[in-house]
C-alpha positions in Angstrom: 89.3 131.0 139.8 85.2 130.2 141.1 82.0 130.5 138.4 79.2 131.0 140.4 76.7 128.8 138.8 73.0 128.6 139.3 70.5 125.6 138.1 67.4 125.9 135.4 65.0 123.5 133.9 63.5 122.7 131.0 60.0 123.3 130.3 58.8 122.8 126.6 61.5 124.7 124.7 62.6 127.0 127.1 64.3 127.2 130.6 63.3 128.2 134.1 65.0 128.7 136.9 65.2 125.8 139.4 63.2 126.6 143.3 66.6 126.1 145.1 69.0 128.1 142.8 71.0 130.2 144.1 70.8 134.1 142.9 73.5 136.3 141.6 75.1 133.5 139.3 77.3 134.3 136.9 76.2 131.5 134.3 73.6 129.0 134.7 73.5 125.3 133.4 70.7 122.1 133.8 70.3 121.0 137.2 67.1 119.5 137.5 66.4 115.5 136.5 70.3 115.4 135.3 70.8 111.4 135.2 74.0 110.1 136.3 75.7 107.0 137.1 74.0 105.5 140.6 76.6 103.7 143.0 76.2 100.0 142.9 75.2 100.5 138.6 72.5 101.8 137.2 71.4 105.3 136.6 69.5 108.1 138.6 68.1 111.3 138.3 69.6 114.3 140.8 68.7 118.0 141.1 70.4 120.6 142.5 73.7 123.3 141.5 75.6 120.6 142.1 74.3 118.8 138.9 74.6 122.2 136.8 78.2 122.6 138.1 79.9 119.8 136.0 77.8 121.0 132.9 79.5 124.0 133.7 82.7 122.6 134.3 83.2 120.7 131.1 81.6 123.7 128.9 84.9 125.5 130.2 87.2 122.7 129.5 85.9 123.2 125.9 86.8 126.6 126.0 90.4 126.4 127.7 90.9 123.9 124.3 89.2 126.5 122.1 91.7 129.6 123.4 94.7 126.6 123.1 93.7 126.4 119.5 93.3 130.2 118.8 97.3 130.1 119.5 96.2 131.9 122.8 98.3 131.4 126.0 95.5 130.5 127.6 94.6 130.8 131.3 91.0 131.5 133.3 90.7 134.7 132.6 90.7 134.1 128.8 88.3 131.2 129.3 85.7 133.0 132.2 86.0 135.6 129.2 84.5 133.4 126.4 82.4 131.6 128.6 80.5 134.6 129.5 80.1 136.2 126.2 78.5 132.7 124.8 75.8 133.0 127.3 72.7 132.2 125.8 70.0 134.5 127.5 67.1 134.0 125.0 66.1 130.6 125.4 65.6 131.6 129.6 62.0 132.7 130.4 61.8 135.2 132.2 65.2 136.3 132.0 67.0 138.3 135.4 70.4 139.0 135.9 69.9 138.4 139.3 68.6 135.1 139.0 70.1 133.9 135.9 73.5 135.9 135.5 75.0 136.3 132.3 72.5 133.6 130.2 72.9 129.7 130.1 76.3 128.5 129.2 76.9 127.1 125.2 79.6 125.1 124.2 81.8 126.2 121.8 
């Protein structure tokens, strides 16, 4: 199955959304300044919803073991499920579902 995921940033203890997300996510995860390994060694910082997308990814990972461990047979439905309802929408300024879909994703 697809996430739709859009990027946000932090500003002082809260998160905005990035210029170049896209709209109608259905989560949202970092995107902006994420470091990451740089070819050749090193590190580098990257924007963009392809950053936010592995956060996203291996929040969900979490959460296919969390269902496993419930004694769950799990499968994406049961994980988009959990995923969604652990959405954290408080910590987003200015909050839109439109902009921001269901909250920023939280492990579990």
């Amino acid at each position: 199955d697809v996430v739709a995921v859009g990027a946000v940033a932090k500003q002082g203890t809260q998160l905005i959304s990035a210029p170049f997300s896209n709209v109608y996510p259905q989560v949202v995860a970092p995107g902006v300044n994420v470091v990451s390994a740089r070819s050749g060694g090193g590190t580098v910082a990257f924007n963009g919803t392809s950053m936010a997308c592995p956060h996203v990814a291996g929040v969900a990972a979490l959460y296919w073991e969390a269902v496993r461990g419930d004694g769950i047979l799990a499968n994406s439905a049961q994980v988009l499920r959990r995923l969604i309802a652990a959405c954290d929408r408080s910590s987003i300024a200015g909050y839109s579902q439109v902009v921001h879909g269901n909250g920023a994703v939280r492990a579990p």
